[in-house]
C-alpha positions in Angstrom: -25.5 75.0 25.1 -25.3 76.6 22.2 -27.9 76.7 19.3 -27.3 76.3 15.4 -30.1 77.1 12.8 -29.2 76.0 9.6 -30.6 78.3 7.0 -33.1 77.6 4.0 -32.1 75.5 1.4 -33.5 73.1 -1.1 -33.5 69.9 1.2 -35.8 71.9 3.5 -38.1 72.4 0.9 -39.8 68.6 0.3 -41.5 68.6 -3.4 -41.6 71.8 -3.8 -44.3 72.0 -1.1 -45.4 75.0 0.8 -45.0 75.9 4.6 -48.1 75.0 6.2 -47.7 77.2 9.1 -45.9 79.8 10.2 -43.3 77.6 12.0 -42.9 75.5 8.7 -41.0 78.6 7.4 -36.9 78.6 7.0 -35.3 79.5 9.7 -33.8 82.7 8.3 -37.4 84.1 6.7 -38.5 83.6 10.6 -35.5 85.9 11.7 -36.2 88.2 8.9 -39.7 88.7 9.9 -39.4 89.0 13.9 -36.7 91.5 12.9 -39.2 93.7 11.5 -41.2 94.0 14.6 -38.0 95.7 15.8 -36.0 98.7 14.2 -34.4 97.9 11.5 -33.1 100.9 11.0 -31.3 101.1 14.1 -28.5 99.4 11.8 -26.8 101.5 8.3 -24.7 99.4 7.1 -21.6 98.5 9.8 -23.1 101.1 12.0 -25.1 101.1 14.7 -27.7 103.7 15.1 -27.8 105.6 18.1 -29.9 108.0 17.8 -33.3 107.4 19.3 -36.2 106.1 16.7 -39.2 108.5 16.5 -41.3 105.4 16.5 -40.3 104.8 19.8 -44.5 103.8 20.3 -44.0 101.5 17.7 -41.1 99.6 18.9 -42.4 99.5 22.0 -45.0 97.5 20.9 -43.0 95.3 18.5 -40.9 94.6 21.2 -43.6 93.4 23.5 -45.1 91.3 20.3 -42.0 89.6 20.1 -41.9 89.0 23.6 -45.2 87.0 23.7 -44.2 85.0 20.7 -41.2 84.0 23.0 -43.5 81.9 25.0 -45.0 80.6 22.2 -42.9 77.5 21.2 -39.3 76.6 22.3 -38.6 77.5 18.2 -39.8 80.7 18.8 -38.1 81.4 21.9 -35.0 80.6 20.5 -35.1 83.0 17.7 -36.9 85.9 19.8 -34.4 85.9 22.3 -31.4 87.8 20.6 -34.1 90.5 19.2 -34.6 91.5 22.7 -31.4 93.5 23.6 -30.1 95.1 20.8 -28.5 97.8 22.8 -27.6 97.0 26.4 -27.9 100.3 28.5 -25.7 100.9 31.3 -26.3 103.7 34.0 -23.7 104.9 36.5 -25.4 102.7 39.3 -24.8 99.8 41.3 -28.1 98.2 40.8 -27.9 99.1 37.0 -24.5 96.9 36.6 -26.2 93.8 38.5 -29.0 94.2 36.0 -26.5 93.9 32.9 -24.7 91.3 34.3 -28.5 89.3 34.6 -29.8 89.9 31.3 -25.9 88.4 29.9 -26.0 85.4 31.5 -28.9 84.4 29.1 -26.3 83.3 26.5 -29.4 83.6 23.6 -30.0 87.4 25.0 -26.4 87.9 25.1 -25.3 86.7 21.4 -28.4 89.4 20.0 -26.5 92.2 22.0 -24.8 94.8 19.2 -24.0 97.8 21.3 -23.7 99.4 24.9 -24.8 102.5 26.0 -23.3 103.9 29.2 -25.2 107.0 30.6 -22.7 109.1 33.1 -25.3 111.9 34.2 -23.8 113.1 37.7 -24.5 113.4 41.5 -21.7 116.5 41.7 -20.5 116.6 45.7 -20.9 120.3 45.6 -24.8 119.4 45.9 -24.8 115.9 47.7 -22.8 118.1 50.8 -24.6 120.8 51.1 -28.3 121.6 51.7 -28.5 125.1 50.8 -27.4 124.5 47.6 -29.2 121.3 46.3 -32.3 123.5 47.1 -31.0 126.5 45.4 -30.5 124.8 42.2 -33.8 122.2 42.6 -36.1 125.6 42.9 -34.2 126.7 39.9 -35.8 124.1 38.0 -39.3 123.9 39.8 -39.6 127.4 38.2 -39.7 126.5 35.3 -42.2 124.2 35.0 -44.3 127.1 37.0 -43.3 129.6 34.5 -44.3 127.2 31.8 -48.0 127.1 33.0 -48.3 130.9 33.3 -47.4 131.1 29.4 -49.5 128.9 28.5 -52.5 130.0 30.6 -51.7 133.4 28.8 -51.4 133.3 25.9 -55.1 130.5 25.8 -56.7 133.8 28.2 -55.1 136.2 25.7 -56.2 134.1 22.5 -59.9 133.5 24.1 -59.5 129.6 24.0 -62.9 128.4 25.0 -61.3 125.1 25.8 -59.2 125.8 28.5 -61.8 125.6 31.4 -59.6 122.6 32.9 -56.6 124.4 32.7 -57.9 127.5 34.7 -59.3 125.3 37.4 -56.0 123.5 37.5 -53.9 126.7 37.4 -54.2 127.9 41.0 -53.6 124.5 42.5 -50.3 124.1 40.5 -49.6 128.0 41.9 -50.5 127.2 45.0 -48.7 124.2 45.4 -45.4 125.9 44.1 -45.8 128.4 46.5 -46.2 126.3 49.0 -42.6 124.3 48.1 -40.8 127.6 47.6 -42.5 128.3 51.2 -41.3 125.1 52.8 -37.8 124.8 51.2 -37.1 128.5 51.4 -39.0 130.3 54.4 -37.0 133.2 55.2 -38.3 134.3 51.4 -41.0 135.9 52.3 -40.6 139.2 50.5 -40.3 139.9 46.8 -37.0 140.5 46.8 -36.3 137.1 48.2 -38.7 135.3 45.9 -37.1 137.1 42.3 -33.6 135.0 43.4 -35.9 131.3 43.2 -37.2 133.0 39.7 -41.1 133.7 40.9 -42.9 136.0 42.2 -44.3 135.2 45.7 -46.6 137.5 47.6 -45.8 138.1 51.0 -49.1 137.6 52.5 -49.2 133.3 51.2 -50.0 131.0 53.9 -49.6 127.6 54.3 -50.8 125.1 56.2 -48.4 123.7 58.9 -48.9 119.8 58.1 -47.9 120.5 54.6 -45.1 122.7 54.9 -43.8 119.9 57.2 -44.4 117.0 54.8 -42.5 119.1 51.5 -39.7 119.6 54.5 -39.8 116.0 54.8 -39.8 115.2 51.1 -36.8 117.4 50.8 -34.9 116.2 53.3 -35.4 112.6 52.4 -34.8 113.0 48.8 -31.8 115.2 49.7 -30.0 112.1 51.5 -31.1 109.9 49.0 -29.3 112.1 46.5 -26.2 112.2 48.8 -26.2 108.1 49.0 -26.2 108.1 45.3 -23.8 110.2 45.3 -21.2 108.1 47.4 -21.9 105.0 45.3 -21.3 107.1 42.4 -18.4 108.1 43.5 -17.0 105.1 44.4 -17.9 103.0 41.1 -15.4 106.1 39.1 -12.7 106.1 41.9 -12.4 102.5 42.2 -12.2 102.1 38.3 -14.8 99.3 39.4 -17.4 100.9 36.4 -15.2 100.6 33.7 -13.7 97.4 34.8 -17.1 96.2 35.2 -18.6 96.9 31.7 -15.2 96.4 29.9 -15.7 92.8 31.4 -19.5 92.8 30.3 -18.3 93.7 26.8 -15.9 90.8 26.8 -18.8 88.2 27.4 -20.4 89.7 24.4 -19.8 88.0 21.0 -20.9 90.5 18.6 -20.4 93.8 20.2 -19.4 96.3 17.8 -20.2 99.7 19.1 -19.8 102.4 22.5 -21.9 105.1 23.0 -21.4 107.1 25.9 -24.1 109.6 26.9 -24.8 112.1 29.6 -28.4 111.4 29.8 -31.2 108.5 28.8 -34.6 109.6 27.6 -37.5 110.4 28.8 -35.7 113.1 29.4 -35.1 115.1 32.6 -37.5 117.3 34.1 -36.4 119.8 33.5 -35.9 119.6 29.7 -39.6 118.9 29.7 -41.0 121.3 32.2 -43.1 118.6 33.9 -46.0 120.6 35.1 -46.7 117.1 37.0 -44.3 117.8 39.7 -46.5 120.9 40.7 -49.4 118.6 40.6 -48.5 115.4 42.2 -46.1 115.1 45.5 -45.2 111.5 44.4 -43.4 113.4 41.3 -40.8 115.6 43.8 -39.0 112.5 45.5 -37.9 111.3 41.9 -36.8 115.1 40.5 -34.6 115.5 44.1 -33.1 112.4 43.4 -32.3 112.3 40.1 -28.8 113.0 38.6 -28.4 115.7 36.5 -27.3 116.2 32.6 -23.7 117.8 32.1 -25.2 121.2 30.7 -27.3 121.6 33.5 -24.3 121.9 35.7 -23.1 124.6 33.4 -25.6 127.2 35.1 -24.6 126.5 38.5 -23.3 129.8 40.0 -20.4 127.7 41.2 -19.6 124.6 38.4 -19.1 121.4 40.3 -16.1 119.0 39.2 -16.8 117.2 36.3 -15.5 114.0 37.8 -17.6 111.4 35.4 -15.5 112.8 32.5 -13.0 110.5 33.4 -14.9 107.7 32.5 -14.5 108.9 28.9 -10.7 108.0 28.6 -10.4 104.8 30.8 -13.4 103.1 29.7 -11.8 102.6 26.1 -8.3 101.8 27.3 -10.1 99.2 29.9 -12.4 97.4 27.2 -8.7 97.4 25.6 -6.8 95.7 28.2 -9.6 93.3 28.9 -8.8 91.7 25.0 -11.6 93.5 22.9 -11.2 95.7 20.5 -13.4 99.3 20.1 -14.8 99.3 16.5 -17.7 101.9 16.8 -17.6 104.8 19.6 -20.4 107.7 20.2 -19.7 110.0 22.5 -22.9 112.4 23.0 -21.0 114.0 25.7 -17.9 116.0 26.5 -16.9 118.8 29.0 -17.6 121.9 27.0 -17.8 124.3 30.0 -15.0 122.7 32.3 -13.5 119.4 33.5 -11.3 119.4 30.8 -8.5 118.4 33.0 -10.8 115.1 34.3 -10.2 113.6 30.3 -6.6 113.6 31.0 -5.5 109.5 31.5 -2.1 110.3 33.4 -4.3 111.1 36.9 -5.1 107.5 36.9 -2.1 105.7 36.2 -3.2 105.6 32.0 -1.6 107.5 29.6 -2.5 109.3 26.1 -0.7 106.6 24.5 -3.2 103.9 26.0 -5.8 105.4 24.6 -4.3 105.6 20.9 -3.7 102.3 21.4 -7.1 101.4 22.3 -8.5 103.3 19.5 -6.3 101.7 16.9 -8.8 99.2 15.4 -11.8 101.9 15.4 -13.7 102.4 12.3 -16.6 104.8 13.4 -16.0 107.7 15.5 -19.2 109.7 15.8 -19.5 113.0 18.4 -23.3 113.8 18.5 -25.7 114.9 21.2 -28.2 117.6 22.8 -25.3 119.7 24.1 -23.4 119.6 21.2 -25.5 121.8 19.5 -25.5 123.9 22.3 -23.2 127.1 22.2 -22.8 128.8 26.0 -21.8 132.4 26.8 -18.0 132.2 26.4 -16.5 135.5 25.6 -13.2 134.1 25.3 -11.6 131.1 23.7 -11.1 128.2 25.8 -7.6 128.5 27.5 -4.5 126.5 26.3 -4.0 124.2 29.0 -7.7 123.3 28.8 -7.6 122.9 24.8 -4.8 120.8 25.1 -6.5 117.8 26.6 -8.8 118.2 24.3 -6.2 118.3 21.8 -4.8 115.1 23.2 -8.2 113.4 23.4 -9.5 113.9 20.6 -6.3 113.1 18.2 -5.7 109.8 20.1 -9.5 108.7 19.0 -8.9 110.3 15.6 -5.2 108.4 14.6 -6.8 105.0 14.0 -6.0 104.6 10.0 -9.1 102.2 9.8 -11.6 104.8 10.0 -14.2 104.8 8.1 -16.5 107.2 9.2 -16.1 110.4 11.2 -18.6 112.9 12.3 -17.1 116.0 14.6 -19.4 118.9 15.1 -17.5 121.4 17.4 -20.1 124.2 18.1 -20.1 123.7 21.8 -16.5 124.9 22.4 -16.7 127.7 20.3 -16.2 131.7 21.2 -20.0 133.2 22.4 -19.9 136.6 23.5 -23.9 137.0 22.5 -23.1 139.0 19.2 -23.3 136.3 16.6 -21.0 138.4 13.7 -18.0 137.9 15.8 -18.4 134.2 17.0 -15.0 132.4 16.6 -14.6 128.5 16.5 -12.5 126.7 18.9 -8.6 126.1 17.4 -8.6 122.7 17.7 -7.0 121.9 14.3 -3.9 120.1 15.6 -6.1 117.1 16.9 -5.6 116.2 13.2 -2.3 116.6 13.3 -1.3 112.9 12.6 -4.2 111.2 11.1 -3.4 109.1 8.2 -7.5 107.9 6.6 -6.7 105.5 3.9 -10.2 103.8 4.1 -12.2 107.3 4.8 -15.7 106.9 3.3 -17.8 109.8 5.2 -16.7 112.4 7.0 -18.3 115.5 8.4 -16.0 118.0 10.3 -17.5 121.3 11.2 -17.1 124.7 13.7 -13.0 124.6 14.2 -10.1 126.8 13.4 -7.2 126.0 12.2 -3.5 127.0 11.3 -2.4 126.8 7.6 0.0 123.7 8.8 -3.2 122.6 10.3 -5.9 122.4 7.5 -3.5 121.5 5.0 -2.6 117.9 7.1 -6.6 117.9 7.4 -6.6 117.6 3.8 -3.8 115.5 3.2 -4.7 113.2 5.7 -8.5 112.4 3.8 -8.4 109.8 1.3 -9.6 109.4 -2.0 -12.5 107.1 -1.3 -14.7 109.5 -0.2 -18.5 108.8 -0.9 -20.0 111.7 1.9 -18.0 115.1 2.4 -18.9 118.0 4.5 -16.8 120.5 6.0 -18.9 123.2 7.7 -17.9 127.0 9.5 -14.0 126.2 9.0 -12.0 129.0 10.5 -8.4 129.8 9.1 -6.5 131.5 11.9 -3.4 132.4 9.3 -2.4 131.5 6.1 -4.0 130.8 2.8 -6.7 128.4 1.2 -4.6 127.5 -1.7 -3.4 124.3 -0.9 -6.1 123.1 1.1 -8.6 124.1 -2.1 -6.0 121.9 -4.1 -6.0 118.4 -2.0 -9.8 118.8 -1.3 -10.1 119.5 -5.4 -8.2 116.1 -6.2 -10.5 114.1 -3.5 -13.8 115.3 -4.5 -13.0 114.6 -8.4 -12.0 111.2 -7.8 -15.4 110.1 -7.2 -18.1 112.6 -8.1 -19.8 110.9 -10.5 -20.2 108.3 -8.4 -24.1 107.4 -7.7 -24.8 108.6 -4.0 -21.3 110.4 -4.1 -22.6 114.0 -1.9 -19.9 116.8 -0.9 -21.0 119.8 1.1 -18.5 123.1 1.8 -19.8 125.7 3.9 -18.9 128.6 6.2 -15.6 128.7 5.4 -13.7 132.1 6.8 -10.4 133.7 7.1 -7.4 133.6 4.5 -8.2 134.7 1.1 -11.9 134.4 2.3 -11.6 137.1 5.2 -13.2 136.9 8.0 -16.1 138.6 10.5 -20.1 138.8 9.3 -19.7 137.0 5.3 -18.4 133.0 5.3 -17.7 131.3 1.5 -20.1 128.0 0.2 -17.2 127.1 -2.0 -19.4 123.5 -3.1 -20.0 125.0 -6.5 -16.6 126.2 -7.3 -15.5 122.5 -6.3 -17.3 121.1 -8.3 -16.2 123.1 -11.6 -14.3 121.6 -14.5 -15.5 118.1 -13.8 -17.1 117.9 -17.1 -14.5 118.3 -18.8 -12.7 115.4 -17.2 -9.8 117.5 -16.5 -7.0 117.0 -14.1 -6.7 119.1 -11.4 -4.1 121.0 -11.4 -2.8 124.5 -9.2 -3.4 126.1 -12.3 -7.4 125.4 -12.1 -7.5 125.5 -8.4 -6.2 128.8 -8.3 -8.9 129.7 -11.3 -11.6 128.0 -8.3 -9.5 130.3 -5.3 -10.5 133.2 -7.6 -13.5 132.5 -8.4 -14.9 131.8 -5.4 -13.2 134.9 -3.7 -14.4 137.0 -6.6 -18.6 135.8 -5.4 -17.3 136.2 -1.7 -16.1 139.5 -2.1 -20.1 140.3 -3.7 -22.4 139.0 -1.5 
């Protein structure tokens, strides 16, 4: 059964008289204020916000406020009930789907719902198969937390902390105790030599006790085919399609949900982002960390990269919440094979296709790429190679060819050229996945670390509207070609509106063409911005006077 609230108005208000309790209020002031036990910034506008609120303490505690005023009154439990799941979060796990579909059949909880967040971290098989390996890469990360106490402990000895008397009497447990893993998990590593490739030093003469050396065997081995399990229902959930078919469903029973992010990880974060000196502390700790999934970058160190199979997930997912009737208004991704698996984005493998997925994007306004491993650039002496760019190309340009966007935020760093010398870094050339786009309604956009082609950068341009209210273009690279033309159409759509209150552009880092190229890149924000008092038209005239100008200052730094 559905419930209606009618909202304050004059008939509710009897003589002018005043609420004499806190339940006397109008129905909307109520909503108003439980909302602001909540985040209210967690919404800008039309936009949900993803990213997570440092007062996560403090919305913790609003949230459990709000959910003892639920049992309050039926009143209250009627308006408390939509606050309580904003965002619906959705890991790649059975049990996690049964949850989702719980909490939705509480129609209230349900109608309060404004976005789903889908978290593919990854069981890869290359791990889940084989022993030798899972512990190879699980000692990898135990040493870090190990290494993390030692620099601590140092640098307090070295500093002459008189504070740290815990710490040192904690210090040779935690050693101990990681000697004794690397011992059980690893015992033909008895020799330095051995004990460098795990990433510590062991000394040969450790001992350790034959009881515990059995029960961290035992712990391994258990959380080893625990791992495997989840693994195989991993597995099955992407092959089956039954995960996106299952939350594009979930998303059809939701009235008001607006917005997609797709993630590669929930906080807390992992262990081994944190360096939990716990798990050197505490053997409850291990069985968790061995069977936890793992973030994409982490599988980016792996001697040997596993298949980036949940990738696959970020293509069919849209087209399925497509064919089930609803349409995609708000995606995040905060994850995207930047290493390899570029092939696992392409749709055709599944019986999709490219065109599906334009499709499926047609009606989306906010587009927002943002994460960890975004700003995260990895050894890559080389460009990525064509056939691997152009899924990319594919993927990206079928989210980017809705004409109702609205907002756009691509940050590109991850795929660019490393090769550890940061004067020759070169951006991926990925300028063709705006090759088609048409932004009438554009209001911000922020495009940054990409090369293009003349052709390229000048449809880039064209393609922007001239309702702009937020610009910034960051570290663009022009392959071949010149700046003129581009410099022209991004003259005419910054002057339309600059003297708009809250109007903000932002040019930065721009290389190649008249620029150059190598150790100097052009802020051309200034030059931009020159002649607007004047009220002037632009013309080729003036932005060849900018070019110039701006050439003339590059050419001095």
């Amino acid at each position: 059964m559905e419930l209606i609230y009618e909202t304050a108005n004059s008939d509710t208000q009897v003589g002018g008289q005043k609420p004499s309790s806190l339940t006397d209020l109008p129905i909307d002031i109520l909503v108003y204020l439980l909302d602001n036990f909540l985040h209210l910034e967690e919404w800008r506008k039309d936009k949900l916000n993803w990213d997570e609120p440092w007062g996560v303490h403090a919305a913790t505690e609003g949230l459990q406020t709000i959910q003892n005023l639920r049992q309050v009154c039926r009143l209250f439990h009627d308006l408390v009930s939509p606050l309580l799941c904003r965002r619906l979060r959705i890991h790649l796990d059975p049990q996690s789907l049964d949850q989702a579909r719980g909490i939705l059949r509480n129609r209230a909880i349900a109608s309060g719902v404004r976005g789903v967040r889908v978290a593919i971290p990854y069981r890869p098989k290359e791990l889940a198969l084989n022993l030798s390996s899972f512990v190879d890469v699980r000692l990898k990360q135990l040493a870090e937390p190990y290494h993390e106490i030692m620099s601590i402990l140092d640098t307090r000895w070295m500093n002459g902390d008189p504070d740290d008397t815990q710490d040192e009497e904690s210090f040779p447990r935690e050693r101990k105790n990681y000697h004794d893993i690397l011992f059980s998990w690893r015992p033909r590593e008895t020799s330095t030599e051995d004990a460098a490739d795990s990433g510590a030093f062991v000394y040969k003469t450790h001992k350790i006790e034959p009881a515990v050396r059995d029960e961290y065997k035992q712990i391994l081995l258990q959380g080893h085919e625990i791992f495997r399990e989840r693994y195989e229902a991993q597995q099955k959930l992407i092959e089956t399609g039954l995960f996106v078919e299952t939350i594009a469903d979930l998303i059809r029973q939701i009235p008001n949900t607006v917005s997609l992010s797709l993630v590669d990880r929930f906080p807390p974060k992992s262990y081994r982002e944190r360096k939990d000196i716990s798990l050197l502390v505490n053997k409850e700790e291990l069985l968790p960390f061995l069977t936890s999934p793992f973030n994409w970058s982490d599988l980016w160190t792996m001697p040997d990269p596993p298949q980036l199979i949940p990738a696959r997930i970020l293509t069919e997912l849209p087209i399925a919440i497509h064919k089930s009737g609803r349409s995609l208004r708000h995606l995040h991704l905060g994850c995207i094979p930047v290493e390899h698996g570029f092939e696992q984005l392409d749709p055709g493998t599944d019986g999709f296709s490219w065109s599906q997925l334009r499709e499926a994007c047609q009606q989306l306004e906010v587009f927002d790429l943002k994460g960890p491993q975004m700003n995260l650039l990895p050894f890559r002496p080389e460009s990525i190679p064509l056939p691997s760019r152009q899924f990319l190309v594919e993927f990206f340009g079928a989210i980017l060819s809705s004409n109702k966007l609205q907002d756009v935020n691509l940050g590109l760093l991850c795929l660019g050229v490393n090769n550890g010398r940061d004067n020759d870094r070169e951006w991926c050339p990925l300028g063709a996945i705006f090759r088609n786009i048409s932004w009438p309604n554009i209001r911000k956009v922020r495009v940054s670390d990409i090369g293009f082609s003349q052709d390229e950068l000048d449809q880039f341009c064209s393609g922007l509207g001239f309702g702009l209210e937020k610009l910034s273009l960051g570290s663009f690279q022009l392959r071949s070609g010149s700046w003129v033309d581009a410099i022209d159409m991004l003259h005419e759509r910054v002057a339309v509106r600059h003297a708009t209150p809250g109007f903000w552009c932002y040019f930065s880092g721009m290389i190649g063409g008249e620029f150059g190229g190598g150790k100097k890149t052009v802020d051309i924000t200034r030059a931009l911005m020159m002649g607007y008092i004047q009220d002037e038209r632009t013309s080729r005239a003036l932005t060849l006077q900018l070019l110039r100008i701006i050439v003339q200052e590059h050419l001095t730094k």
